[in-house]
Backbone bond lengths (Angstrom), bond angles and torsions (degrees), N, CA, C in turn:
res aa  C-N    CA-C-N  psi(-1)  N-CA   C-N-CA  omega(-1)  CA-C   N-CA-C  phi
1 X - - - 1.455 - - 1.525 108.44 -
2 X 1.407 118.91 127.71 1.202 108.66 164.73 1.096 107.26 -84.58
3 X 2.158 92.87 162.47 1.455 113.21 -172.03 1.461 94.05 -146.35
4 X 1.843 100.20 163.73 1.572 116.37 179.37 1.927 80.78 -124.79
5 X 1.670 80.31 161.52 1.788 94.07 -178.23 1.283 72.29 -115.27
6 X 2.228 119.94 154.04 0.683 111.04 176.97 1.857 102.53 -98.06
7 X 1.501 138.25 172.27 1.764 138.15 -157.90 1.526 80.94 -59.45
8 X 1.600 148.73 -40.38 1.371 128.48 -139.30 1.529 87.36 -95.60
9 X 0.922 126.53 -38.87 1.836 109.47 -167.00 2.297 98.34 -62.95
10 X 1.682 99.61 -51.74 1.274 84.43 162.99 1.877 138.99 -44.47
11 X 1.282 112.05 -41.13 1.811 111.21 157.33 1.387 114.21 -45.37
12 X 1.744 96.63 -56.59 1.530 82.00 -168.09 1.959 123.75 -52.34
13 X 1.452 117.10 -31.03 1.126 129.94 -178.61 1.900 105.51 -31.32
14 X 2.009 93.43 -51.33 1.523 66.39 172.23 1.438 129.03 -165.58
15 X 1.749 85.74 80.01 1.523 104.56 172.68 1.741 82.55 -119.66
16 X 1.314 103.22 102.14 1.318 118.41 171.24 1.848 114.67 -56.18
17 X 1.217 99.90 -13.65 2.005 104.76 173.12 1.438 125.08 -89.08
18 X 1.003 101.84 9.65 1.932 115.57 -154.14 1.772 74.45 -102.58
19 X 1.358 120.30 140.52 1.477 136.48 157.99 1.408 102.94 -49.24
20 X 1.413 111.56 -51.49 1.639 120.14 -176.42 1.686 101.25 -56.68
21 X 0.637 113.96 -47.84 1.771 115.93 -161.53 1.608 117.88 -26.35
22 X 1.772 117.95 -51.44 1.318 129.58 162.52 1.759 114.86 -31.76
23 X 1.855 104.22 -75.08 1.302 119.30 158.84 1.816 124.49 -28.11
24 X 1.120 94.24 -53.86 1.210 105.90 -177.92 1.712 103.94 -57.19
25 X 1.199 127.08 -73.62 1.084 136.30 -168.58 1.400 102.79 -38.72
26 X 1.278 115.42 -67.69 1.733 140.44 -158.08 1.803 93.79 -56.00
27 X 1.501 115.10 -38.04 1.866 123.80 170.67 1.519 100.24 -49.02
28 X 1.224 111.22 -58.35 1.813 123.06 -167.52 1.364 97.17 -40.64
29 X 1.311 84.73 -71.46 1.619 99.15 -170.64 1.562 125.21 -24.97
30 X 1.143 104.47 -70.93 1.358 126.65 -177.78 1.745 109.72 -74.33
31 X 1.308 109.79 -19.77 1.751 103.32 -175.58 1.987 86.01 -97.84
32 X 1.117 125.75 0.89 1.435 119.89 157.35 1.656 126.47 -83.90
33 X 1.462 116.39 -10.94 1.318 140.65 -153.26 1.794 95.87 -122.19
34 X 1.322 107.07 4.95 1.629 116.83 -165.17 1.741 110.56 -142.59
35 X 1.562 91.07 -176.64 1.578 84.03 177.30 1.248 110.66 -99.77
36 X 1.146 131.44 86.48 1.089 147.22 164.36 2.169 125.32 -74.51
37 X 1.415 113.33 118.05 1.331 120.05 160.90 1.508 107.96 -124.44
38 X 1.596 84.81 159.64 1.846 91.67 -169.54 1.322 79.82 -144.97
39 X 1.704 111.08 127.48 1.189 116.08 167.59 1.579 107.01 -85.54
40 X 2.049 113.37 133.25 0.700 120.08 -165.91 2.116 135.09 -49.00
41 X 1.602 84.71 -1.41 1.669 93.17 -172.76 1.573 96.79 -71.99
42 X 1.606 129.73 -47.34 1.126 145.38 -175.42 1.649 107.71 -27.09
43 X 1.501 117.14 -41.88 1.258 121.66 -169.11 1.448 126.18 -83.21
44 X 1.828 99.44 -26.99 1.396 144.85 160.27 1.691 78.89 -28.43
45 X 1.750 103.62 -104.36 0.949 137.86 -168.95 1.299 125.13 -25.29
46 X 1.600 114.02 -45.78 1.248 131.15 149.99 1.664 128.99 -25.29
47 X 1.847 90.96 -61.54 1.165 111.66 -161.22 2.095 101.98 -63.92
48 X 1.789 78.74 -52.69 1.468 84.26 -170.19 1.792 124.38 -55.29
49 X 1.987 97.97 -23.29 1.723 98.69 170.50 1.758 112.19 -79.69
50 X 0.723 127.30 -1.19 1.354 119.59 -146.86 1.715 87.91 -106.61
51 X 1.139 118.46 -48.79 1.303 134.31 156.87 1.349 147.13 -26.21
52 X 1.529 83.55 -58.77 1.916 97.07 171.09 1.846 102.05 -106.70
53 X 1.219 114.64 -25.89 1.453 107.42 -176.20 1.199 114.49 -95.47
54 X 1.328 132.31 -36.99 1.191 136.64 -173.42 1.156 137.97 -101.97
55 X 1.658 114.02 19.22 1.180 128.93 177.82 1.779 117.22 65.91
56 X 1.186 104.59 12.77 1.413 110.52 -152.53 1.866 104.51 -98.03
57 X 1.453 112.15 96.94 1.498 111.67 175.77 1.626 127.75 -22.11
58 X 1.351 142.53 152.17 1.049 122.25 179.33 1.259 131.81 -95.63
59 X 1.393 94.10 6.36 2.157 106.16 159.04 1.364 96.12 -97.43
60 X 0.991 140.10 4.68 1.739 120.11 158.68 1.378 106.66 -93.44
61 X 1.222 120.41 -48.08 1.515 112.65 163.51 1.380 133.67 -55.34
62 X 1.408 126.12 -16.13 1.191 145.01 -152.34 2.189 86.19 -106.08
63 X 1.850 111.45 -53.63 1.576 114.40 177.57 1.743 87.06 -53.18
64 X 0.905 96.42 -68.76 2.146 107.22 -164.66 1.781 107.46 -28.66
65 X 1.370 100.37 -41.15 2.115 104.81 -179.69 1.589 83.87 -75.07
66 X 1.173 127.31 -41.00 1.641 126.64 -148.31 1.980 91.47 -57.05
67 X 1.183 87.71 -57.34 2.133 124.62 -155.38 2.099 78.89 -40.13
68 X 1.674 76.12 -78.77 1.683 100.33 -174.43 1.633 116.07 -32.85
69 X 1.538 132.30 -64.12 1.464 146.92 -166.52 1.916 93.30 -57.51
70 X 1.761 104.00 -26.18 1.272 101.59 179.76 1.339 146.09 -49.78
71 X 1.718 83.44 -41.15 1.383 95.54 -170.51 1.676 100.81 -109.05
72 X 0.733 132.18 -18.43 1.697 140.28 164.86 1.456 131.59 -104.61
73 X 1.385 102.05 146.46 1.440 117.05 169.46 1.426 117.61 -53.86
74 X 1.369 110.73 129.16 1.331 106.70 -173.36 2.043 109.32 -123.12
75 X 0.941 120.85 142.33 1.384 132.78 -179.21 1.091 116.34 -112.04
76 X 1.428 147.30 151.63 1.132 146.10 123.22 1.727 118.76 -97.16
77 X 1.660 91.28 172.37 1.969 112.31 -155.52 1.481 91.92 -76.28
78 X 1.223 124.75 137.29 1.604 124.32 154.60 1.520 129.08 -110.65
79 X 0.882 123.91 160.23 1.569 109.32 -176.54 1.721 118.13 -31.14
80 X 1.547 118.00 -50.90 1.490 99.64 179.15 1.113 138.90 -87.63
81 X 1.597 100.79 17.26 1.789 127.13 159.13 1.120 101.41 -82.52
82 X 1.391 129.21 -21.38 1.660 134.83 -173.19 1.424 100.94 -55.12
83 X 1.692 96.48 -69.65 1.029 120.99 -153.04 1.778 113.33 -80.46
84 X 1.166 106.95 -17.06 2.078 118.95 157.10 1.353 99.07 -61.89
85 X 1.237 111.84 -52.68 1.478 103.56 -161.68 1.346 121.53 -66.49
86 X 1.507 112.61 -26.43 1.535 124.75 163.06 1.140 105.83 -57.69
87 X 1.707 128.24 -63.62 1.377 103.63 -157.62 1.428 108.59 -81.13
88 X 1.318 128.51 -6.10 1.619 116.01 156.88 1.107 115.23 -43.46
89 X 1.896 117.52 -53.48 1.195 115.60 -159.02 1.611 104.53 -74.63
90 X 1.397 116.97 -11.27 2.013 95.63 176.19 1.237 96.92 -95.53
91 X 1.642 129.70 -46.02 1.588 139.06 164.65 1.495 104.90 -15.10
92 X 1.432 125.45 -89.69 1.736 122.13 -179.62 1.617 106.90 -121.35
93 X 1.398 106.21 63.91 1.358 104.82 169.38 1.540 126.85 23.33
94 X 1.437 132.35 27.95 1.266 154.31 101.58 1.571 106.96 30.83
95 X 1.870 118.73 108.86 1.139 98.06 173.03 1.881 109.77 -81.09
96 X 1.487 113.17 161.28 1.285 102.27 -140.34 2.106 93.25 -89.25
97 X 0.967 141.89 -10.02 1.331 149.56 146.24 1.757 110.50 -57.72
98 X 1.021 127.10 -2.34 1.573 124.75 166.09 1.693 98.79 -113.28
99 X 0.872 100.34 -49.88 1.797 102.52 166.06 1.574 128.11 -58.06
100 X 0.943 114.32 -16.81 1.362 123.02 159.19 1.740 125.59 -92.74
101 X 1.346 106.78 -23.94 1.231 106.50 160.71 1.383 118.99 -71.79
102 X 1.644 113.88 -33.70 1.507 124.35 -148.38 2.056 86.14 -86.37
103 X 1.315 118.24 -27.86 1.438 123.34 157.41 1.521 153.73 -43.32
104 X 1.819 79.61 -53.91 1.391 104.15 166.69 1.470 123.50 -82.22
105 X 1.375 108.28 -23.65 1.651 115.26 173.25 1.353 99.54 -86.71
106 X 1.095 139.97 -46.07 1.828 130.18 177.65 1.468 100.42 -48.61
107 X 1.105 105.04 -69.56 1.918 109.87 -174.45 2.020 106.05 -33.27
108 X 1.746 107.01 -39.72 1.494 85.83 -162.83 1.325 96.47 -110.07
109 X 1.640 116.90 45.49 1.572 133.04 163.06 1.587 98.16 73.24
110 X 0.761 127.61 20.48 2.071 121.23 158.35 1.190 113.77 -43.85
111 X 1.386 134.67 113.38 1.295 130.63 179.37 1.668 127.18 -88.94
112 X 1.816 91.07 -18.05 1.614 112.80 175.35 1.259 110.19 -146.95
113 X 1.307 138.64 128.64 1.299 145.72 120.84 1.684 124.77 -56.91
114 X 1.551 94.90 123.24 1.288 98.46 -173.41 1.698 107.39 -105.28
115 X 1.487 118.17 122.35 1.366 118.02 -139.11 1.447 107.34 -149.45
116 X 1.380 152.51 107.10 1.050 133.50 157.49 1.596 142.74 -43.90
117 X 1.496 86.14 -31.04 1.456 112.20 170.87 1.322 125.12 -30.36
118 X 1.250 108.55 -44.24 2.052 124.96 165.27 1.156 109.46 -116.32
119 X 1.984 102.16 132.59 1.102 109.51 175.31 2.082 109.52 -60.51
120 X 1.335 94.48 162.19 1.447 87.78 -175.24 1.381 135.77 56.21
121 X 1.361 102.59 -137.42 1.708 105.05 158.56 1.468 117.54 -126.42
122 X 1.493 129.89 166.61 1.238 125.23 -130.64 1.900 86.69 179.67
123 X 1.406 107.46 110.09 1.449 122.05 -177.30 1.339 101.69 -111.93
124 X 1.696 111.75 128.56 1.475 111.85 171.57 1.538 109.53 -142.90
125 X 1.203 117.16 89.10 1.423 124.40 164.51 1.603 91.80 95.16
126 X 1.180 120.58 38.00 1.330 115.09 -178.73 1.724 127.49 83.25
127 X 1.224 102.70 -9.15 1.577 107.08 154.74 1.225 127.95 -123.36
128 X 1.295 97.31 126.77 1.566 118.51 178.66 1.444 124.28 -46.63
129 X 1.565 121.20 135.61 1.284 105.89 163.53 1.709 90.78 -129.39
130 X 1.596 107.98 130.79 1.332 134.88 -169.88 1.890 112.40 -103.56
131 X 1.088 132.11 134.56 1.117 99.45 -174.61 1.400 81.04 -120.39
132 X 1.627 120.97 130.28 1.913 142.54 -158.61 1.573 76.27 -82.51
133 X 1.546 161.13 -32.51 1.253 122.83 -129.72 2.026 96.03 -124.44
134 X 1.148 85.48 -8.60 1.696 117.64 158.41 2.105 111.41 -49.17
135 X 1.452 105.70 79.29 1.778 95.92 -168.59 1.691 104.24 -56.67
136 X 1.517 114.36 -20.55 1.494 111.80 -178.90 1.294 125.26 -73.20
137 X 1.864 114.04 3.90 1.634 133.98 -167.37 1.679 99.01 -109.48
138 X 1.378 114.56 -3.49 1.611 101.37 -163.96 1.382 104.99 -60.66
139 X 1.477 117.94 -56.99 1.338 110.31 -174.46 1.568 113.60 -52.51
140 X 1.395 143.55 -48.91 1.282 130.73 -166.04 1.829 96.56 -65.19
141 X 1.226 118.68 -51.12 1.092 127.85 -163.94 1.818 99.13 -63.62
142 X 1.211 144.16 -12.57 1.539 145.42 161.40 1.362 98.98 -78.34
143 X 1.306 136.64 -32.65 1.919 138.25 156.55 1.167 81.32 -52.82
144 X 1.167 129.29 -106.88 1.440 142.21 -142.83 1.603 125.87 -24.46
145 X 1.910 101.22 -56.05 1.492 110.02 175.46 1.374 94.86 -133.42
146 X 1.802 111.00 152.92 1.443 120.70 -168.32 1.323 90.23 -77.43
147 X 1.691 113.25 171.76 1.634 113.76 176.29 1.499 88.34 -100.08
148 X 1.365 110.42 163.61 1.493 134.48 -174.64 1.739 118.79 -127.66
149 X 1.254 95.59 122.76 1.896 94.56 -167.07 1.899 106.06 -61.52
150 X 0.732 102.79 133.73 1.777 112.27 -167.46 1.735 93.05 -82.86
């Protein structure tokens, strides 16, 4: 099944203080070992938290997109991701930077976004948004991404 990571599980990877951070990593892992796409805004987003919030230089953030683009397929938005992402955003008032991701990963067949953003899980037009840190998601989320020997 393909999957998109959503930009926050990427932070967590590596602010080693975040509770998430472990989780986070162990996601990488395994969404590298999978079919994984990340529409290219994700890294955007990344880049831009990691930056102002996390104390994090912008050649470490810049290796961190490098590390990441590595092991996954990467996409960018085109005009008729533009234009999905609009009518999400009048459809369920959708902020319009989650709606463009949730666009650009449908378009390049993403079947789940893995997202904190929604509690639980959360179906929209046929793609999932899962939230990995959710202990009541483990089982869908072992469908979702293979496990990886540590």
């Amino acid at each position: 099944m393909r999957v998109t990571l959503d930009a926050n599980i990427l932070v967590y990877t590596l602010n080693e203080d975040d509770r998430r951070h472990p989780n986070a990593v162990m996601l990488l892992k395994r969404a590298a070992t999978a079919d994984c796409v990340q529409p290219m805004q994700t890294f955007g987003e990344f880049f831009h938290v990691v930056t102002r919030k996390h104390r994090c230089t912008a050649e470490e953030a810049v290796g961190a997109v490098s590390r990441f683009r590595a092991v996954m397929d990467v996409t960018a938005a085109d005009e008729r991701d533009f234009d999905e992402a609009l009518r999400i955003c009048v459809r369920h008032r959708a902020p319009f930077w989650d709606a463009l991701i949730w666009a650009t990963a449908r378009r390049a067949g993403s079947r789940a976004i893995l997202t904190e953003d929604l509690p639980g899980v959360a179906d929209l037009d046929g793609l999932a948004f899962v939230n990995p840190f959710d202990p009541g998601n483990e089982r869908l989320l072992r469908m979702i991404l293979p496990a990886v020997e540590h």
